[in-house]
KOLFITOR-188384 format. One record per residue (C-alpha): residue number from 1; chain; x, y, z. Coordinates in steps of 0.2 Angstrom, whole numbers. Each point is the difference from the previous one (the first is absolute). Example, Ala and Ser with C-alpha at 12.3 -4.5 7.8 and 13.67 -1.06 7.14 Angstrom:
# residues 2
<site k="1" c="A" east="62" north="-22" up="39"/>
<site k="2" c="A" east="6" north="17" up="-3"/>
END
This chain:
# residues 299
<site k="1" c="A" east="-103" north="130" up="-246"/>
<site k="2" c="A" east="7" north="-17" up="3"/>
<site k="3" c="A" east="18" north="6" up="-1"/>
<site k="4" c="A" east="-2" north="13" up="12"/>
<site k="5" c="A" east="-10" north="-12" up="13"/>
<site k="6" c="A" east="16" north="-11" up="-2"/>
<site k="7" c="A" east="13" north="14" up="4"/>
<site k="8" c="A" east="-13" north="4" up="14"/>
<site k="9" c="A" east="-2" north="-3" up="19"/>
<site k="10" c="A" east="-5" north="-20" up="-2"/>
<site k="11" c="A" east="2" north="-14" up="12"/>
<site k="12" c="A" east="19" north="-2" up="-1"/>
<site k="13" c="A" east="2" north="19" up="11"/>
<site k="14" c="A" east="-11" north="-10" up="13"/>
<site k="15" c="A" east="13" north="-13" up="1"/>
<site k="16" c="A" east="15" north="10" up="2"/>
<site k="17" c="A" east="13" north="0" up="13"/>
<site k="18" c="A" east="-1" north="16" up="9"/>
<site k="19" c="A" east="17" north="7" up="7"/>
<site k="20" c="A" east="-2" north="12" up="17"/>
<site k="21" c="A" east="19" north="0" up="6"/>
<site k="22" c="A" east="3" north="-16" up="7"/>
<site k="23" c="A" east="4" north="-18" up="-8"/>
<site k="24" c="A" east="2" north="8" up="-16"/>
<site k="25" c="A" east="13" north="-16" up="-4"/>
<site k="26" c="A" east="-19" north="-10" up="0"/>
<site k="27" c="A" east="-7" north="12" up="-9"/>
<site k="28" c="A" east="15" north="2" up="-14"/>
<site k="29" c="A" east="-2" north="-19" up="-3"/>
<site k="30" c="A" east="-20" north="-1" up="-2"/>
<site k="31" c="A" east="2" north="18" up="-10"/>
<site k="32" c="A" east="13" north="-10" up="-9"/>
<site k="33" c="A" east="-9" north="-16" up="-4"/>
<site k="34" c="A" east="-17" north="11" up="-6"/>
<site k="35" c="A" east="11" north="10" up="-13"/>
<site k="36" c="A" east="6" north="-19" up="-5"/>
<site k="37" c="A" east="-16" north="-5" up="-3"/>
<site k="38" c="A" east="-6" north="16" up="-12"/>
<site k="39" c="A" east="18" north="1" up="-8"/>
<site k="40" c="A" east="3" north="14" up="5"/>
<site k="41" c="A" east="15" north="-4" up="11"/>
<site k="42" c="A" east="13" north="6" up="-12"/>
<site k="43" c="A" east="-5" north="17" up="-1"/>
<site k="44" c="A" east="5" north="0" up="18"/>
<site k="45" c="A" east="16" north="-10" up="-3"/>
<site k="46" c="A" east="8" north="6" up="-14"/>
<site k="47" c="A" east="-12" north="19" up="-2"/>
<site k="48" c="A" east="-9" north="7" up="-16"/>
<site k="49" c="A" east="12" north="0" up="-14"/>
<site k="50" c="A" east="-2" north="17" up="-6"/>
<site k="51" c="A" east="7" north="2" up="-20"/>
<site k="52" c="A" east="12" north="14" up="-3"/>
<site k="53" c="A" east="-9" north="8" up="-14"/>
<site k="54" c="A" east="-19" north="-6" up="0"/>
<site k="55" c="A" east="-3" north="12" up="-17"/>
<site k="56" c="A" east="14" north="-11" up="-7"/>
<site k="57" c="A" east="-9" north="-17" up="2"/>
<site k="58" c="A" east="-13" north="-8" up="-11"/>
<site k="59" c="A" east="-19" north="-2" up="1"/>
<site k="60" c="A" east="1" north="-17" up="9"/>
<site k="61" c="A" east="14" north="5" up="10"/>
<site k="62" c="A" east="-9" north="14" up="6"/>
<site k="63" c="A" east="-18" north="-9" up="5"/>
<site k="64" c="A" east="13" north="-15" up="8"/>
<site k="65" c="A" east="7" north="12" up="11"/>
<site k="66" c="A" east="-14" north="11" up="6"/>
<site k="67" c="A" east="-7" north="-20" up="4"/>
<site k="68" c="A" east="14" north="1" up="11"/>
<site k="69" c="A" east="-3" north="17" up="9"/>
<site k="70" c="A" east="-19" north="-6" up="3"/>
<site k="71" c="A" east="6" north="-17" up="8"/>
<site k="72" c="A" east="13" north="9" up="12"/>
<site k="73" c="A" east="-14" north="13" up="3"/>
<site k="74" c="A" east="-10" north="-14" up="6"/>
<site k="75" c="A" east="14" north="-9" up="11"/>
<site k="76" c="A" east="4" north="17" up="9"/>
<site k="77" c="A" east="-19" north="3" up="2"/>
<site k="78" c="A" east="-1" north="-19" up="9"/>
<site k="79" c="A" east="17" north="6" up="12"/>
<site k="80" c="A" east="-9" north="18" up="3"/>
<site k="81" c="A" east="-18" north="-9" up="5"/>
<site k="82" c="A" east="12" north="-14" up="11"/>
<site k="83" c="A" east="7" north="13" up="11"/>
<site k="84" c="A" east="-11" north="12" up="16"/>
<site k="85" c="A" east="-2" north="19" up="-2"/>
<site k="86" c="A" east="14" north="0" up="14"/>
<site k="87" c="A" east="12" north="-8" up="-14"/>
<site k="88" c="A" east="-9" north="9" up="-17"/>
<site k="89" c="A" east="11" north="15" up="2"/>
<site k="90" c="A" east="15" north="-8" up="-2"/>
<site k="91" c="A" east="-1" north="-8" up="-18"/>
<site k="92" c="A" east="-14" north="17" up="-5"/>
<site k="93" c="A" east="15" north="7" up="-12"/>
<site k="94" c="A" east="5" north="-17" up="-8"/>
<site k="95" c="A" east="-3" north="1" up="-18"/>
<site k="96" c="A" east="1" north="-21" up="-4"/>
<site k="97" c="A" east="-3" north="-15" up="11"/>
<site k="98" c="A" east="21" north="-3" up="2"/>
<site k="99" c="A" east="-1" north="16" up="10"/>
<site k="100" c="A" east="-13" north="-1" up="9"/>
<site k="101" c="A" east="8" north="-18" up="5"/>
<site k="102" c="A" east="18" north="6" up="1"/>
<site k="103" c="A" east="-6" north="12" up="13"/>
<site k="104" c="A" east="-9" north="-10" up="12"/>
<site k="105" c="A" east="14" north="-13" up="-2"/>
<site k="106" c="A" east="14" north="12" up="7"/>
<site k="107" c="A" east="-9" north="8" up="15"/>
<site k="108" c="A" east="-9" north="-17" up="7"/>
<site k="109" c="A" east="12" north="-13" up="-7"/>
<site k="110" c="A" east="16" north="12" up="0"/>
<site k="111" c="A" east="15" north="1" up="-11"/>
<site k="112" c="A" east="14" north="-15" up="-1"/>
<site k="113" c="A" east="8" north="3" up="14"/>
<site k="114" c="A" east="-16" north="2" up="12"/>
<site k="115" c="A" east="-7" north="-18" up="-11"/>
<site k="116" c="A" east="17" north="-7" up="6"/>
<site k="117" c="A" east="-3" north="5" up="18"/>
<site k="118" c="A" east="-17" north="-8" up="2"/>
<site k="119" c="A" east="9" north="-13" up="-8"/>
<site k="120" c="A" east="12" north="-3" up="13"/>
<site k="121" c="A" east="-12" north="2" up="13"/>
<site k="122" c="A" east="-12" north="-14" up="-7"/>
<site k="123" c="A" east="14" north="-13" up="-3"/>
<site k="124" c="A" east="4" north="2" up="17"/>
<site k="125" c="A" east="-16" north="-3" up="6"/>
<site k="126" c="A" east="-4" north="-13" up="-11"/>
<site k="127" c="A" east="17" north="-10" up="5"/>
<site k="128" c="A" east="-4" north="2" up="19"/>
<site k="129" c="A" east="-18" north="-4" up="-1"/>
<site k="130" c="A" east="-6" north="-17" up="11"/>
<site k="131" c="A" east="-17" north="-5" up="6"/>
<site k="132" c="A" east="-5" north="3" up="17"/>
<site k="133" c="A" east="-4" north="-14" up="11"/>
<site k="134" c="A" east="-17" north="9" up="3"/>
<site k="135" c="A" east="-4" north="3" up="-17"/>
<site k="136" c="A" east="-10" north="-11" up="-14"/>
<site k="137" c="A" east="8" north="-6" up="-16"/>
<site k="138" c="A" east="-14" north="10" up="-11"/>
<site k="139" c="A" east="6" north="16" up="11"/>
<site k="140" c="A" east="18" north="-2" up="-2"/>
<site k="141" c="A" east="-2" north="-5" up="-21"/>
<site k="142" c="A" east="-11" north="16" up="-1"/>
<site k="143" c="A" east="17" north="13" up="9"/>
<site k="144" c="A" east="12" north="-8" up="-11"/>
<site k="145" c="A" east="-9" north="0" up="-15"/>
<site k="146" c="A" east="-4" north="19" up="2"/>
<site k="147" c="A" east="19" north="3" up="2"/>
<site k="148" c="A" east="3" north="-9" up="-15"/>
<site k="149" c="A" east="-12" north="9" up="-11"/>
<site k="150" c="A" east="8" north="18" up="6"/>
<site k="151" c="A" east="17" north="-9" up="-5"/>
<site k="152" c="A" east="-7" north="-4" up="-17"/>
<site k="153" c="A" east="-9" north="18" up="-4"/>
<site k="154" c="A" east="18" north="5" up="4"/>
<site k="155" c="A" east="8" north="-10" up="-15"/>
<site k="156" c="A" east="7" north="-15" up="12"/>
<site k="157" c="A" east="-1" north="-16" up="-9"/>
<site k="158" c="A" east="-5" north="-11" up="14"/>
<site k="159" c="A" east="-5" north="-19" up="-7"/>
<site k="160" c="A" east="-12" north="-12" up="8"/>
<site k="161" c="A" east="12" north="-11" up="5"/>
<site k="162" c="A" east="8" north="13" up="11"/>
<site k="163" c="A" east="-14" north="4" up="8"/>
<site k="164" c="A" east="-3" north="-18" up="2"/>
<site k="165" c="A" east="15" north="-4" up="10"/>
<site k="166" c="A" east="-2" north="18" up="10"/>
<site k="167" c="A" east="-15" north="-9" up="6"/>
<site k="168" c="A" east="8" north="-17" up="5"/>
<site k="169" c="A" east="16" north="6" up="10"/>
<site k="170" c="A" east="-12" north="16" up="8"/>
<site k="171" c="A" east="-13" north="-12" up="7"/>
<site k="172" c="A" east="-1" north="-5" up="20"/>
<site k="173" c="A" east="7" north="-16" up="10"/>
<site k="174" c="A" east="-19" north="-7" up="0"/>
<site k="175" c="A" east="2" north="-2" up="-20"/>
<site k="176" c="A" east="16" north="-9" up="0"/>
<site k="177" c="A" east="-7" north="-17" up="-6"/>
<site k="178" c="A" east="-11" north="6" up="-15"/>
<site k="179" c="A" east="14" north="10" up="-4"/>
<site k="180" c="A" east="11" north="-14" up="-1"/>
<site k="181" c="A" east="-12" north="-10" up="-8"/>
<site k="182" c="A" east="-3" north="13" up="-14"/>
<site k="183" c="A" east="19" north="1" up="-4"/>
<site k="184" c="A" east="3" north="-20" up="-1"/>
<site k="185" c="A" east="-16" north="-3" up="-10"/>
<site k="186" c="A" east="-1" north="15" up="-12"/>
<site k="187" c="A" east="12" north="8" up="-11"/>
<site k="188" c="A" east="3" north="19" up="7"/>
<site k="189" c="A" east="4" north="7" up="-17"/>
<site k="190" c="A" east="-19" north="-3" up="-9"/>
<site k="191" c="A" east="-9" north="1" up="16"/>
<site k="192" c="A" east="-13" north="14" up="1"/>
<site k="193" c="A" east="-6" north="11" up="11"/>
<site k="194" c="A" east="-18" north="-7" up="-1"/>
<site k="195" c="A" east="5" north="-18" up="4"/>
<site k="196" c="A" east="12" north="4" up="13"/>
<site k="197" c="A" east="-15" north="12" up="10"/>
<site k="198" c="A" east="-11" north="-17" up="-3"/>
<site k="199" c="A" east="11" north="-12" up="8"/>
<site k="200" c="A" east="6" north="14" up="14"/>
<site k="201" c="A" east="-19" north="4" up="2"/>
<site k="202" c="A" east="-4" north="-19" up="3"/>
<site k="203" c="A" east="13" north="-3" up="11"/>
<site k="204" c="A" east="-4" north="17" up="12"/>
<site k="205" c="A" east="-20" north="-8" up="-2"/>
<site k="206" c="A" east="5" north="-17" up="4"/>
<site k="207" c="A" east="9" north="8" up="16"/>
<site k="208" c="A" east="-12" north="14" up="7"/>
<site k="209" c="A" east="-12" north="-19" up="0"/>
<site k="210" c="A" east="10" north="-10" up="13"/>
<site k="211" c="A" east="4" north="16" up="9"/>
<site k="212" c="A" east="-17" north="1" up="3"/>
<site k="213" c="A" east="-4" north="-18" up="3"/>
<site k="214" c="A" east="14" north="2" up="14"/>
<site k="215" c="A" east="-8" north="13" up="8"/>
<site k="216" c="A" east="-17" north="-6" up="-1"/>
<site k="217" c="A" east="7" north="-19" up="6"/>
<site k="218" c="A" east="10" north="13" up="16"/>
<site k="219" c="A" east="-16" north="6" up="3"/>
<site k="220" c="A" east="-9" north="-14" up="3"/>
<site k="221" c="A" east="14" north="-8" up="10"/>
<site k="222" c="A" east="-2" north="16" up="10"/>
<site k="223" c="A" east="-18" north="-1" up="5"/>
<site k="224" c="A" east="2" north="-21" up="3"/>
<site k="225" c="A" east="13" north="9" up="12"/>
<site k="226" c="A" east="-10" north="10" up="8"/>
<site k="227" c="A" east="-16" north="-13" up="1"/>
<site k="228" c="A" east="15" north="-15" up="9"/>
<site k="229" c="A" east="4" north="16" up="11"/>
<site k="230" c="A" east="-17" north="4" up="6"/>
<site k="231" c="A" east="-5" north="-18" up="2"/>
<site k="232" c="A" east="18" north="-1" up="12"/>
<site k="233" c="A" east="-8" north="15" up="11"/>
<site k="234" c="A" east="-15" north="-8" up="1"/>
<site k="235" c="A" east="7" north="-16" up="7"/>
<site k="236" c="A" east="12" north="9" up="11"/>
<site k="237" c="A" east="-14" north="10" up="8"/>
<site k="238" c="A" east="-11" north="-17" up="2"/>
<site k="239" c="A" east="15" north="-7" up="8"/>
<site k="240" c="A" east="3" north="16" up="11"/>
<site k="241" c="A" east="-21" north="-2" up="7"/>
<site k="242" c="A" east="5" north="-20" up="1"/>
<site k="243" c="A" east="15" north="4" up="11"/>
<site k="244" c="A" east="-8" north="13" up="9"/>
<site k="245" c="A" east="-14" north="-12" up="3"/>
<site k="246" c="A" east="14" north="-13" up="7"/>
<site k="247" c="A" east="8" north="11" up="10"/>
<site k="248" c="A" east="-16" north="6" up="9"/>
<site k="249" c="A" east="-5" north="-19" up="2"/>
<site k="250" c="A" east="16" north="-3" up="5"/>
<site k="251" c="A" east="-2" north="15" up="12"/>
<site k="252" c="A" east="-14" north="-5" up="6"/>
<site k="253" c="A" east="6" north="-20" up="5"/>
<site k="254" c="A" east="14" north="10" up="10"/>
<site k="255" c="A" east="-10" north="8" up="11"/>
<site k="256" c="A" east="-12" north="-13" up="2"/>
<site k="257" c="A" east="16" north="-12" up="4"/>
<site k="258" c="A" east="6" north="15" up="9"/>
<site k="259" c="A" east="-17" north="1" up="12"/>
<site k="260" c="A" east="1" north="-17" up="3"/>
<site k="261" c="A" east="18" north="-3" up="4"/>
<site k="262" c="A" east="-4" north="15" up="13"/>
<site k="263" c="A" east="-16" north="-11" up="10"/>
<site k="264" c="A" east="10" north="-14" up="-1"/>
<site k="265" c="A" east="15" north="10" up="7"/>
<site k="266" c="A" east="-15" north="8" up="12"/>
<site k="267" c="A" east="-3" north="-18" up="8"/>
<site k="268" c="A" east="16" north="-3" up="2"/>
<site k="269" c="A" east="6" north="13" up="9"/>
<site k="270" c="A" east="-18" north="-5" up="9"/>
<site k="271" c="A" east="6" north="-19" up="4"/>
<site k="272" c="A" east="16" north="7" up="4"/>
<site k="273" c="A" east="-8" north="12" up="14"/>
<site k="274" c="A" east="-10" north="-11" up="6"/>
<site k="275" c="A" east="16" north="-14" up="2"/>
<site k="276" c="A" east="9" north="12" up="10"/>
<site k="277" c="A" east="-13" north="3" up="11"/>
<site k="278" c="A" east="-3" north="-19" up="2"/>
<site k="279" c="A" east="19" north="-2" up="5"/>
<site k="280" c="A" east="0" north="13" up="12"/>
<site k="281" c="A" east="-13" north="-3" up="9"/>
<site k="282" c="A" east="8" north="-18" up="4"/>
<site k="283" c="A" east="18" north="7" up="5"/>
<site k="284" c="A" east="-10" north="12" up="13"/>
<site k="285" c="A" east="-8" north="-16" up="5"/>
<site k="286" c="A" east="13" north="-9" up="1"/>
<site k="287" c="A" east="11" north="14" up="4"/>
<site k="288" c="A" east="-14" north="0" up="16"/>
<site k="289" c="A" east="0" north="-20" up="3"/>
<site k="290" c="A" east="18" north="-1" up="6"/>
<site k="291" c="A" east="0" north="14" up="9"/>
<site k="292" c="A" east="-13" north="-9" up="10"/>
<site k="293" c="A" east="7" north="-17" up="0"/>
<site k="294" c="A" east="16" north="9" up="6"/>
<site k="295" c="A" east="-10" north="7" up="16"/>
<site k="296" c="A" east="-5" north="-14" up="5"/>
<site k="297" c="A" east="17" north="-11" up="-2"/>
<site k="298" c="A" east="7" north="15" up="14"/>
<site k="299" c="A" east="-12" north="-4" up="12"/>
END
């Protein structure tokens, strides 16, 4: 009863990997790693090692090897159970977990030549990656890091130390003076990827904080900006009333200087009548005075 809870469903079907058609690079290596852990990996490695004769062998041979055929049962029973109904047809007629493996391997990884393709195409993006100016370093470690796994599912030996200096010559203007800091201070070659995010992570922190103690200082300039510039209006318009004030007062003197400038020209133009008057009326007396003095001298 024990035995066949053990070869049973149990918790470890729960945990599996399932494989629908896509990622299957992800799923090979979590497949990969379970198999590892229940050593049962080499069944799908090297296959079930099948005797020649099985009537030949001894006793112990024979128990050792039907063992065997029970642990490769289970290791194609975990790679059946990690795949969707939409995949299940395609291993249904493999007889041993190297089959069922071999099969999946050539239709969604591909044969040499397709492995070599893909190959290509990821070393190719990986060697024109770079960081956007846009983009955050978490972001940017996370793109580069998923390319790199795909090479590695694929066979390409790519080190830390690689990946490492991709980071360091693919990274913005902005990150210039960590970058050189990092490359005079610490040695390249056992750097790892860990430290490198910490100090590259610091230094992006560090930055977004006087950014932002830049805008918050230009905000506040801007609204002392603002408050100077309402307080200039409001002067200039008291100075406009003030103004307008003087110029009515001053408006108001010029006609009053004006009204009495014309009664004083009104009197004089009076006296001036009245002088004209005063001096003809002597010439006509005068005028009449020797004409009468003349008169009398004739006779």
């Amino acid at each position: 009863m024990s035995s066949g809870a053990k070869e049973g469903p149990s918790v470890s079907y729960s945990i599996l990997p399932i494989f629908g058609g896509g990622n299957y690079n992800f799923w090979k290596v979590k497949m990969r790693t379970i198999l590892l852990s229940e050593g049962l990996w080499s069944f799908v490695e090297r296959g079930l090692q099948e005797p020649e004769d099985l009537s030949q062998l001894p006793a112990a041979e024979i128990e050792k090897f039907e063992a065997e055929v029970m642990k490769d049962a289970k290791a194609l029973s975990k790679i059946q159970n990690g795949v969707t109904s939409d995949i299940f047809p395609r291993i249904t007629r493999a007889k041993t977990a190297k089959e069922a493996w071999d099969t999946l391997e050539k239709e969604f990884q591909g044969d040499s030549k397709a492995i070599t393709i893909k190959l290509q195409t990821l070393r190719r993006e990986f060697y024109n990656m770079k960081m956007k100016e846009s983009e955050c370093i978490q972001d940017y470690a996370s793109r580069l890091a998923e390319v790199v796994n795909q090479m590695r599912t694929l066979g390409e030996e790519i080190s830390d130390q690689r990946v490492v200096e991709k980071k360091l010559i693919s990274l913005p203007e902005k990150y210039d003076p960590i970058v050189a800091a990092i490359e005079e201070c610490k040695d390249i070659t056992t750097l790892s990827i860990e430290q490198l995010m910490g100090s590259l992570k610091s230094h992006e922190q560090r930055r977004l904080t006087r950014n932002d103690q830049s805008v918050e200082s230009a905000f506040q300039s801007k609204l002392s900006f603002k408050s100077q510039k309402s307080s200039k209006k409001g002067n200039s318009r008291d100075d406009e009333v003030t103004g307008e004030q003087r110029r009515w007062k001053k408006g108001e003197s010029s006609k009053r200087d004006e009204s009495k400038n014309g009664k004083r020209n009104a009197i004089c133009f009076s006296a001036r009548a009245k002088g004209d008057s005063r001096r003809a009326s002597r010439r006509r007396s005068h005028s009449s005075n020797t004409s009468s003095c003349r008169k009398q001298f004739k006779r």
